[in-house]
C-alpha positions in Angstrom: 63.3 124.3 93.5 62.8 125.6 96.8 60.5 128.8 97.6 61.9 130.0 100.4 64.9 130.7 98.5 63.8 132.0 95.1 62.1 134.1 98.1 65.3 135.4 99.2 66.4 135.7 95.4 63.8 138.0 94.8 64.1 140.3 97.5 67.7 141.2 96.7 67.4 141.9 93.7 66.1 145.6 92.4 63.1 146.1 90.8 61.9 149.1 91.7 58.4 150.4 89.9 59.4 150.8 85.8 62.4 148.7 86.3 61.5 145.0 87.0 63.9 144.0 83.9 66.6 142.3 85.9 64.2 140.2 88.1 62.9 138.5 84.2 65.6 135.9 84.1 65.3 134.8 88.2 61.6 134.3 87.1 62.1 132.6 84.2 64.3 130.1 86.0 62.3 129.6 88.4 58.7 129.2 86.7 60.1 127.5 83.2 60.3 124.3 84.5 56.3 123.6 85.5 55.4 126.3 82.3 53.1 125.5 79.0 55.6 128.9 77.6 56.3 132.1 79.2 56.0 135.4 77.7 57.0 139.1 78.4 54.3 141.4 77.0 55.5 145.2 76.1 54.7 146.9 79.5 57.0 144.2 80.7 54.4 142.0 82.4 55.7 138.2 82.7 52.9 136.0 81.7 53.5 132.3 82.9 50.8 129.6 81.2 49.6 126.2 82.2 47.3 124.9 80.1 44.7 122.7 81.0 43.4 119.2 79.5 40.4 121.3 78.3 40.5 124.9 78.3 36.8 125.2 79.0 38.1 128.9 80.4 40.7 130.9 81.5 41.6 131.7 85.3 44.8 134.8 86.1 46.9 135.1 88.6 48.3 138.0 89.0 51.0 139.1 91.9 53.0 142.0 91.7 57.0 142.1 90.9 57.8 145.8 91.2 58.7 147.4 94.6 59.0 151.1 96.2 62.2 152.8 96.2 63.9 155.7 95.2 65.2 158.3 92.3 67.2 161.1 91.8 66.4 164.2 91.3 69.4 166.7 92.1 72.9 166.4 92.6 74.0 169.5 94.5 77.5 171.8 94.7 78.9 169.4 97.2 78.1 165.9 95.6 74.8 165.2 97.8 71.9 163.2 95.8 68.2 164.7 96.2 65.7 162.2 95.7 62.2 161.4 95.5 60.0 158.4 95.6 58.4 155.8 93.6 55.8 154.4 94.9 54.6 155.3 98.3 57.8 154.6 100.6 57.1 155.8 104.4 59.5 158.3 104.8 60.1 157.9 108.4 62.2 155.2 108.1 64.7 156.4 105.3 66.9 158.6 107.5 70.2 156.4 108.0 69.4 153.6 105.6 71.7 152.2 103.4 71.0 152.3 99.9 72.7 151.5 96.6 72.7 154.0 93.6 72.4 152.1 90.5 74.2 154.5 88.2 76.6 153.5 85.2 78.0 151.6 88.2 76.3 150.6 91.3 77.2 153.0 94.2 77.0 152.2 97.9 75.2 155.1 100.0 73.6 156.7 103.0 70.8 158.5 103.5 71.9 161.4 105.9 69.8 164.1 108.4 70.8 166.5 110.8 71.5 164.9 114.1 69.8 165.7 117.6 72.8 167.9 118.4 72.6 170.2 115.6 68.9 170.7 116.4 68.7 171.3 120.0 66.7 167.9 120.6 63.4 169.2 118.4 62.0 166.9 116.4 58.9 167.7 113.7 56.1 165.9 113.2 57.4 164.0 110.2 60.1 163.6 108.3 60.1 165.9 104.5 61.7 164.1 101.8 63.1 167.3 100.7 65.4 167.5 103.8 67.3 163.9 103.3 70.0 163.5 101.0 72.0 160.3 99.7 76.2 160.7 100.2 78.0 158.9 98.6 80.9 159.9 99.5 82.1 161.4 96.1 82.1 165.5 94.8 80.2 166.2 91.7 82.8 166.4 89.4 83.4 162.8 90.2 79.5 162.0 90.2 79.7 163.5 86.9 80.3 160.4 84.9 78.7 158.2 87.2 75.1 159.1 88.1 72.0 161.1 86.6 69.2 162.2 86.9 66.4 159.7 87.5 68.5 157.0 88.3 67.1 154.4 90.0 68.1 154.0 94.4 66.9 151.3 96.5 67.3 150.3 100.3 69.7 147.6 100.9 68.5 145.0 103.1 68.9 141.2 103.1 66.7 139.2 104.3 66.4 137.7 107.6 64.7 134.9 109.5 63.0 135.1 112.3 61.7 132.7 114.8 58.7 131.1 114.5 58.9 130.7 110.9 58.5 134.2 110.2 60.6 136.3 107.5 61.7 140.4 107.5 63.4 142.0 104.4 62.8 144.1 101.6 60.1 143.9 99.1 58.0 140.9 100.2 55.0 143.1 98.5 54.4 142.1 96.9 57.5 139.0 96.3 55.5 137.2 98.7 52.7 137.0 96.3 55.0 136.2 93.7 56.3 132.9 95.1 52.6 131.9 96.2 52.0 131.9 93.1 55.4 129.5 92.2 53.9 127.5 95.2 50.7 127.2 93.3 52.3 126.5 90.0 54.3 123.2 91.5 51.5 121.6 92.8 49.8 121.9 89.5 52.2 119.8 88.0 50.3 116.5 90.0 46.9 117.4 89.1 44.7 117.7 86.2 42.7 120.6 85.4 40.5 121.9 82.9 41.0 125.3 83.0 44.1 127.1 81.3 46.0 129.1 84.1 47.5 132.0 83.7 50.0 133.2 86.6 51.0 136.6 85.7 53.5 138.8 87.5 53.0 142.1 87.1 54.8 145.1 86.6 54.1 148.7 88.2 51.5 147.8 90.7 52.8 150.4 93.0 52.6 153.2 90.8 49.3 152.7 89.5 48.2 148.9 89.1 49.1 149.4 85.7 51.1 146.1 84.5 47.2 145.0 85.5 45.5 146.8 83.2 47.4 145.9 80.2 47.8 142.1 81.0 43.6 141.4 82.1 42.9 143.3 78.3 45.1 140.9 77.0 44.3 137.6 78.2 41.1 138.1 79.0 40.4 136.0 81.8 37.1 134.6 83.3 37.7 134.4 86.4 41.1 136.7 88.2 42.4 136.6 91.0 45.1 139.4 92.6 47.7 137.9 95.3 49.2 140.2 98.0 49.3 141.5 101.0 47.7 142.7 104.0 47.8 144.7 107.0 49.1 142.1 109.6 48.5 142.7 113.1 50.4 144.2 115.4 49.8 145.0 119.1 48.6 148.6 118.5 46.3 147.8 115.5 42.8 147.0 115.4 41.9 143.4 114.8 39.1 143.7 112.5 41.3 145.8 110.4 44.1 143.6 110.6 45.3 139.8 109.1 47.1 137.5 112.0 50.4 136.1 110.6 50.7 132.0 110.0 47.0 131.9 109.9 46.1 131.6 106.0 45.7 134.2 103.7 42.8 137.1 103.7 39.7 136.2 101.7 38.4 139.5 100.2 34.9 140.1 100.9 33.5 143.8 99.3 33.1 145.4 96.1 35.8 144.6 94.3 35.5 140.8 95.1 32.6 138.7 93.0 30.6 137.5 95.4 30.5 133.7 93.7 34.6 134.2 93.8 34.3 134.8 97.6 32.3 132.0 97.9 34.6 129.6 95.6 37.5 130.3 97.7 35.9 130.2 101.1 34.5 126.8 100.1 37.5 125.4 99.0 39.4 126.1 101.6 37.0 124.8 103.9 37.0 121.4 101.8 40.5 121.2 101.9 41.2 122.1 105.2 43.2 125.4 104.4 43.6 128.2 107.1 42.3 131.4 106.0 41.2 134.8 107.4 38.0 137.0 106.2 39.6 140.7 105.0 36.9 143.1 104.8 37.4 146.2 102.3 33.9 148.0 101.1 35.4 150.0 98.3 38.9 149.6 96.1 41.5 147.5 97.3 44.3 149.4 95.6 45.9 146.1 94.5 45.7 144.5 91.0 42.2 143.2 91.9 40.8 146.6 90.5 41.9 147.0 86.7 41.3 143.3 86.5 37.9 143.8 88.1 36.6 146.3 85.2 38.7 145.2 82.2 37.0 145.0 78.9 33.8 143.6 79.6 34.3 142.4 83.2 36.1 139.9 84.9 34.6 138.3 88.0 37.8 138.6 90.7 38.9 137.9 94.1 41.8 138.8 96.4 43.7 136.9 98.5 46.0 138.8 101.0 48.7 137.4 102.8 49.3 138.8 106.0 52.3 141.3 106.5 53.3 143.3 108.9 55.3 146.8 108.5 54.2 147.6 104.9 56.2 150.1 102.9 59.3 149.8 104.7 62.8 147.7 104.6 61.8 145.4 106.9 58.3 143.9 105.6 57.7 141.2 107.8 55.7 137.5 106.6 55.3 134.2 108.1 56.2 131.5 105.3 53.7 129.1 106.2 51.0 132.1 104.7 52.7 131.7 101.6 52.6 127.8 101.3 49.2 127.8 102.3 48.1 130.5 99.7 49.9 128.5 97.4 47.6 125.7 98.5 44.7 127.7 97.8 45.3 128.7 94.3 45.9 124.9 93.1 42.9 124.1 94.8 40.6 126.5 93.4 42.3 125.8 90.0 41.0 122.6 90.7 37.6 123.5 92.0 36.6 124.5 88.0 36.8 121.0 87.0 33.4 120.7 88.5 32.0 123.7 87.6 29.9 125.6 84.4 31.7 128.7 84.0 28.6 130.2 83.2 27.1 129.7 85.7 29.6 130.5 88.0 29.7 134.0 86.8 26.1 134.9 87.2 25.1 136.7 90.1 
């Protein structure tokens, strides 16, 4: 099946932070075919296995499904939705979006703010949260029935290509990730490995890595690896602090990368002739990379970061060839263990 569009699949549909449930069946359609069994666990994590022809150890995968958004908080006199975020959406780009209000039905919206009329031309430093508001076009009488508190609002956007091979929509972080790891997955199915691999797409990432947590503790991994993105450059940003899009993903090098996983992936890619790109974070990464990193005993882990540019808003912006490549990568290094004494691989 094709990755671009289980791509644009993904980023259309909602699954906003404690909410991934209706993505589980687009998953399971896509992965089930090159799958060993596919599980949910309780926090809602999808765990997708591929066993090897040994199982001398375990490697994870883990890429995140959930995205920012929205919920509501209030529903004022005159029918206006209050809201707040999940996850940490940039608020300067929600006035004027279009959203959808999945209530008891699904709602159409737009977020409204004062124009430059009203306000004499002054514009503060950044726009509140507090001062935007969702119409709908209804009164609250007839809201009454159809929306609460806490539902559940996300930006409507569909995605777009661009020249050059480049994509912008909604949600590609961490979707991107998602169908590297699909990528990976299908070219497993011509190799044999020894290693049982678990690609695991995780739930609540953006809220506090926690689908993470719950699914290192219960596999258990020996080696993980987090998949997702990175800061790529733009014309005002810093190069050293940035990924260039369409060449390869990031390689982690820091704390909460194992040196001998840094090494493993750099090598590979090397052998293999894979584009990649040296990301350089000294501390937390803030991605899945850090429960996985201290779970239970320890897990030796690595990051690979796929270059995107205009995080945290509608129009999240990737080049596909970073996703086939990273997909590349991960069968590879799959591959790489067939060779390899785990423990020895995990000493320092």
């Amino acid at each position: 099946m094709d990755g671009k569009q289980f791509l644009q699949y993904l980023s259309q549909t909602s699954g906003v932070s404690g909410h991934e449930e209706e993505l589980t069946a687009l998953v399971d359609r896509f992965f089930k075919p090159y799958a060993d069994s596919i599980t949910t666990d309780t926090l809602g994590n999808i765990i997708v296995l591929k066993k090897g022809r040994k199982s001398t150890g375990k490697i994870m995968f883990a890429a995140h499904l959930d995205e920012i958004g929205l919920m509501v908080k209030k529903i004022d006199e005159k029918g206006y939705l209050h809201m707040t975020s999940i996850g940490g959406f940039d608020q300067r780009v929600l006035p004027c979006q279009e959203v959808t209000v999945h209530g008891k039905e699904e709602l159409f919206g737009v977020i409204g703010m004062l124009p430059p009329h009203i306000t004499g031309g002054k514009q503060e430093d950044s726009v509140k949260m507090e001062d935007l508001l969702i119409d709908v076009g209804y009164s609250k009488q007839e809201l009454k029935d159809l929306v609460s508190i806490g539902d559940i609002v996300t930006v409507n956007r569909s995605i777009q290509n661009l020249k050059n091979n480049q994509i912008a929509g909604k949600a590609l972080d961490d979707r991107a990730g998602v169908v590297a790891l699909y990528e990976g997955i299908k070219l497993l199915q011509d190799q044999i490995h020894d290693m049982d691999v678990y690609f695991v797409l995780t739930v609540q990432e953006e809220v506090g890595t926690r689908g993470a947590v719950t699914s290192t503790y219960g596999i258990n991994p020996d080696v993980g690896l987090a998949v997702d993105v990175g800061f790529g450059r733009t014309p005002e940003l810093n190069a050293h602090d940035t990924l260039e899009l369409s060449k390869g993903p990031g390689i982690l090098i820091g704390a909460n990368a194992h040196p001998n996983v840094f090494k493993s992936l750099k090598d590979t890619a090397k052998k293999n002739h894979i584009d990649y790109q040296i990301e350089v974070a000294p501390g937390p990464t803030g991605t899945d990379a850090w429960p996985m990193q201290i779970s239970g005993s320890g897990v030796a882990t690595g990051v690979l970061s796929i270059p995107l540019r205009y995080m945290h808003t509608s129009v999240e912006t990737i080049n596909w060839q970073d996703v086939e490549t990273t997909g590349q990568l991960l069968s590879h290094f799959v591959m790489y263990f067939n060779s390899k004494e785990m423990e020895d691989f995990l000493c320092y």
